[in-house]
N, C-alpha and C positions, 0 to 999 in steps of 0.2 A: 824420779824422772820429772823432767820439766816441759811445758808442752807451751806455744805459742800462737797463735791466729788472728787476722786482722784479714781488713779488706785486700782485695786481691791488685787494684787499678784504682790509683790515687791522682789524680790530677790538679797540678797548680798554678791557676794562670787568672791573673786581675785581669778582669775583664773579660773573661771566662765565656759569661752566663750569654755574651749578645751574640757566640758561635754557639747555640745550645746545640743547632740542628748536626754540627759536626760532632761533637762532644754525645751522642746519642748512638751513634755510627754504631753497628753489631751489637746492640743492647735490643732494638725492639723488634719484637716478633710482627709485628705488622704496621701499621703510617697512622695507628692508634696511642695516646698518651695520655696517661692523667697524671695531673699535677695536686699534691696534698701541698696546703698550706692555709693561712689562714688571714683575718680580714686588715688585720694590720698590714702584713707583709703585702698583702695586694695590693692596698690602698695604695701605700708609699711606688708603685710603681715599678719592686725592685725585678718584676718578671716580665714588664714588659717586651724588653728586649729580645729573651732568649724567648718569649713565646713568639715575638713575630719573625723568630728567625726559623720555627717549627716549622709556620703555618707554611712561611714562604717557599720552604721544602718539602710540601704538602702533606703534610704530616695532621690529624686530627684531633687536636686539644682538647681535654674537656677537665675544668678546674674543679676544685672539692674546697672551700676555703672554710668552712665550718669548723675545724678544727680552733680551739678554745686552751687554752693554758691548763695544766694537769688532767690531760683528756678524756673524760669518762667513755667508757668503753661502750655505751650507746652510740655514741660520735661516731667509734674505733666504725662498727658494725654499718652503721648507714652508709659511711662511707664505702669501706668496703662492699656492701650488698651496690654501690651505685658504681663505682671498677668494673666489678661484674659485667652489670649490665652493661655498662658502656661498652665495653669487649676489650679492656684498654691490654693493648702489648708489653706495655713499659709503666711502670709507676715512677716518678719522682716526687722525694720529699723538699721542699726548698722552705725554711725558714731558719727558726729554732729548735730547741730539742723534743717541744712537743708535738710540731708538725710532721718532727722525723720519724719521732717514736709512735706518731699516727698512721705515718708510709708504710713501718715495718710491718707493722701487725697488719694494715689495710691489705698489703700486697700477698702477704702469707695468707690470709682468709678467703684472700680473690683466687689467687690460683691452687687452694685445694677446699677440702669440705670438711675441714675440721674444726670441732665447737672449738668458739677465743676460751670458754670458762675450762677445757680442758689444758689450756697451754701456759698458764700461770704456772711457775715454779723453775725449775733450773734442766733443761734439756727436754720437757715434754711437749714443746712446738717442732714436729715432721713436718718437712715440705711437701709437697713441692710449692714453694711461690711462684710469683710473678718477678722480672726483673726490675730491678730496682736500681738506680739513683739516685743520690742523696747530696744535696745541696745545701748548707749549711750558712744563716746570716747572721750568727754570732759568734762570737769567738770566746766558746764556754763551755758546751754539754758533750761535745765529744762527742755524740749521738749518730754523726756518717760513719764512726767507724768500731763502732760497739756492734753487739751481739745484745744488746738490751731493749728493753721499753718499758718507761712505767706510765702503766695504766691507773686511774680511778676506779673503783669499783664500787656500786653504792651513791652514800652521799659523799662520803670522807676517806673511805680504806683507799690506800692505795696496794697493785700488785703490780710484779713484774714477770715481762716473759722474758726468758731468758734463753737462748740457741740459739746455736752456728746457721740456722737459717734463717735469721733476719739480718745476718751481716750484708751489706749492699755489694751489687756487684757490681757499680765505677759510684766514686768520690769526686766532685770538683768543687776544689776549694777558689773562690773568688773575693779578694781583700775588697774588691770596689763594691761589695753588694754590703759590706760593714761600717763604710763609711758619715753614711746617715748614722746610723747607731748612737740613740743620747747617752750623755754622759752616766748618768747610773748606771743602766742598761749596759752598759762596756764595762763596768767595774765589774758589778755582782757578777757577771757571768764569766769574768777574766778571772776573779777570786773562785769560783766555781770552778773551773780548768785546772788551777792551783790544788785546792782540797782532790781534784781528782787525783793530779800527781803524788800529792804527800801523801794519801790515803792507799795508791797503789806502791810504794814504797814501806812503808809499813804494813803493808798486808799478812796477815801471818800463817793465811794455810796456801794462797796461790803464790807468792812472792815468786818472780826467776831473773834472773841475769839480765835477761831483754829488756823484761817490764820493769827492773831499776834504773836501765842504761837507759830509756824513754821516761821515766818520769825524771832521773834529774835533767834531760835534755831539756824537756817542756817546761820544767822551773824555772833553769836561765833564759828562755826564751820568753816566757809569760814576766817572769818579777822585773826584766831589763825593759819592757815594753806598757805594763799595766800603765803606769801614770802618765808615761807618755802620749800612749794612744787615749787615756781620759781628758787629760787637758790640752791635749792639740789634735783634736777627732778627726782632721784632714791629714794626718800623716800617714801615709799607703804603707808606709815599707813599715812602722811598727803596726799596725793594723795587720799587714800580711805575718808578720812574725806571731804578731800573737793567736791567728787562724791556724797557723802552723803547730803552736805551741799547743791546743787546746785539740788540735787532733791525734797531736803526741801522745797526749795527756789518756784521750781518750783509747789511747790503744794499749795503754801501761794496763789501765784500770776495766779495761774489757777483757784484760789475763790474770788481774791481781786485784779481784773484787774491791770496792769500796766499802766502808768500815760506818761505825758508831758517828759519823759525823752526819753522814749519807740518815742514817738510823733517826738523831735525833731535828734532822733537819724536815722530815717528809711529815711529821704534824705541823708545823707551819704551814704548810702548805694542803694539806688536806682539810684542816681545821680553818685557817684564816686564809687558807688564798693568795700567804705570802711569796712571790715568785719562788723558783725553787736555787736559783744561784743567790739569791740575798742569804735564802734561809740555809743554807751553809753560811754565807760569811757571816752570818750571824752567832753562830752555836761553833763555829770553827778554833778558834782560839783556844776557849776553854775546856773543850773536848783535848785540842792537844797537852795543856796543863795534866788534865785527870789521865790522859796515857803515858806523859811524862816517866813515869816511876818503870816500867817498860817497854817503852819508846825512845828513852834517850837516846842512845847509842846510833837510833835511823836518824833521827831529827838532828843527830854532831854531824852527820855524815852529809845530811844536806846541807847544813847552813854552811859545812865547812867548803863542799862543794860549788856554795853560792857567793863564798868569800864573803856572809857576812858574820861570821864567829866559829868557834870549835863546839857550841854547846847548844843542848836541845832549847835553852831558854832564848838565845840568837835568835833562831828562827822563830820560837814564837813571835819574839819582841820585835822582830823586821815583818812577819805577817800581820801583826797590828798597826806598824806606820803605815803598812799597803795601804792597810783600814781605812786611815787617819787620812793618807794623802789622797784617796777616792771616793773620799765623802759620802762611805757607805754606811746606813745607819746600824748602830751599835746596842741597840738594846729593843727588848720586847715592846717598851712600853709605845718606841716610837713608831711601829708597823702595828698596834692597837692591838696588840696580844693579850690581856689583864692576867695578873699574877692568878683567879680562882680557874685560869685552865691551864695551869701547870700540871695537876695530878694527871691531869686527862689525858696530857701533853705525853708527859711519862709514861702513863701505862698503854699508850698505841705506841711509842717510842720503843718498849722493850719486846713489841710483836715483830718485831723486825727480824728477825733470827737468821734469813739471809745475807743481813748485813753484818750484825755483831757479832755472825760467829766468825768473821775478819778480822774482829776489831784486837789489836796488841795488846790490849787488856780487858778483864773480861767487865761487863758494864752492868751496872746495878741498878735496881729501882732510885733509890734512894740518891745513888750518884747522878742520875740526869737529872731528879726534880733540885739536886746541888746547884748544877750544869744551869739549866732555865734557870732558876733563883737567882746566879749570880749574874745575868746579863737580863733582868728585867730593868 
């Protein structure tokens, strides 16, 4: 049996965000709203509009911008303990994928009374939450339309919640709030959207029909759009395709878990702090070589799909010119990883067991400190 789920009410309209006050319509339980996001995203101005479109509808804003990149669950909680109080009807997430995955969990804690340290793992978050809206300004984590959030725990662990009640209940996607986006910034996280697809394609205990028929959709949408939208940052309509493509992506892999890429990707980022779409496109490639040997056969199937060859090594070899032509860095040494926390690297790498037990082949000690060794 095969089973499927995604957001319920998707919306897609550039320029979206400066009707916020319509685009809210039947979501808030009262003319209270809080907005999770964080200091970047504010600074750059990209709420201003849809916040003075709230207010002007009398509607009572109160922001949370604290939210920080791989969000330690202290964050999660403040924020959440400050919803509360606020009395807020509606949460929305508006940024990237850790502002979102700060919305889900914030909104679930606000509207019930259940400890965050209980809800890590795979179905032990109960609602009832708060409503939620999720606003998305990258075109990468998939995050408005996932059932997920990874959290920090600690200095370094990261964990994830995972339930059908943190999926949002409306999505609007807005190409004009991506258009600032720098150049790196649009790559790692477009490349990030990518690994989401091929890693939900290759999935090997949730795979289904759906979640194939969305991830090669979100491929030719993201691979036809990456370089464009990195080296001509003002072009709406590949911006919008690839906001498109990365929610795809995002719904493929919120049915058909993510794998060993996911796996070896999140010490990067828990250890160095390396964003978490670099650190995929970092470990990506050679992760797909080491599954090669029972992968092929998805990997002929994409590339043949993407018309750039019949064979699993196509596809690698056309995800490394993506590499090549968005100027995303290639090796550990250049994000100041040093080879003596490889071992270290590896053995939080094989705690991942939510991940790898997705992964199409099964992953080894010995083969991630391979994997890291060969891209330092």
């Amino acid at each position: 049996m095969h089973t499927f789920k995604t957001v319920s009410d998707i919306r897609i309209a550039p320029g979206g965000t400066a009707k916020l006050d319509l685009l809210v319509e039947g979501l808030c339980t009262n003319k209270r709203i809080a907005i999770v996001t964080d200091k970047g995203v504010r600074g750059l101005g990209l709420m201003d509009s849809g916040m003075a479109a709230l207010e002007a509808a009398g509607f009572d804003v109160m922001v949370f911008d604290q939210v920080v990149a791989d969000p330690p669950d202290t964050i999660v909680l403040e924020i959440a303990n400050g919803i509360r109080d606020f009395g807020a009807g509606l949460v929305i997430g508006f940024g990237g994928g850790s502002p979102m995955d700060t919305a889900k969990v914030a909104a679930h804690l606000a509207g019930c009374d259940q400890p965050l340290e209980t809800m890590y793992g795979v179905g032990n978050a109960k609602g009832p939450k708060l409503p939620l809206l999720l606003i998305p300004t990258t075109s990468g984590t998939g995050s408005e339309v996932t059932n997920v959030a990874i959290l920090t725990t600690g200095k370094t662990s990261k964990k994830g919640v995972v339930a059908d009640s943190l999926y949002a209940d409306r999505v609007l996607l807005d190409a004009e709030l991506t258009l600032g986006l720098p150049a790196h910034i649009t790559a790692s996280t477009g490349i990030d959207a990518m690994v989401h697809a091929i890693e939900a394609y290759t999935s090997i205990r949730l795979k289904n029909p759906i979640s194939d028929a969305l991830a090669l959709t979100a491929l030719r949408k993201l691979r036809n759009n990456i370089v464009i939208a990195v080296n001509q940052p003002a072009d709406v309509d590949a911006r919008n395709e690839m906001l498109i493509g990365a929610m795809i992506a995002g719904q493929a892999f919120s049915n058909a878990p993510c794998a060993a890429v996911h796996a070896l990707a999140y010490p990067l980022g828990g250890f160095f702090h390396v964003p978490h779409g670099l650190s995929n496109a970092l470990v990506l490639t050679e992760v797909m070589k080491y599954n090669q040997p029972k992968a092929d056969h998805w990997y002929s199937e994409i590339a043949t799909d993407l018309g750039v060859g019949q064979t699993g090594t196509s596809l690698v070899d056309d995800m490394l010119r993506i590499k090549e032509e968005t100027r995303v860095p290639q090796t550990l040494t250049e994000v100041k990883i040093p080879e003596s926390a490889i071992v270290m690297m590896a053995d939080d790498a094989m705690t991942k067991d939510r991940l790898l037990m997705n992964n199409a082949r099964e992953m080894t000690h010995d083969a991630v400190v391979k994997i890291y060794s060969s891209i330092l």
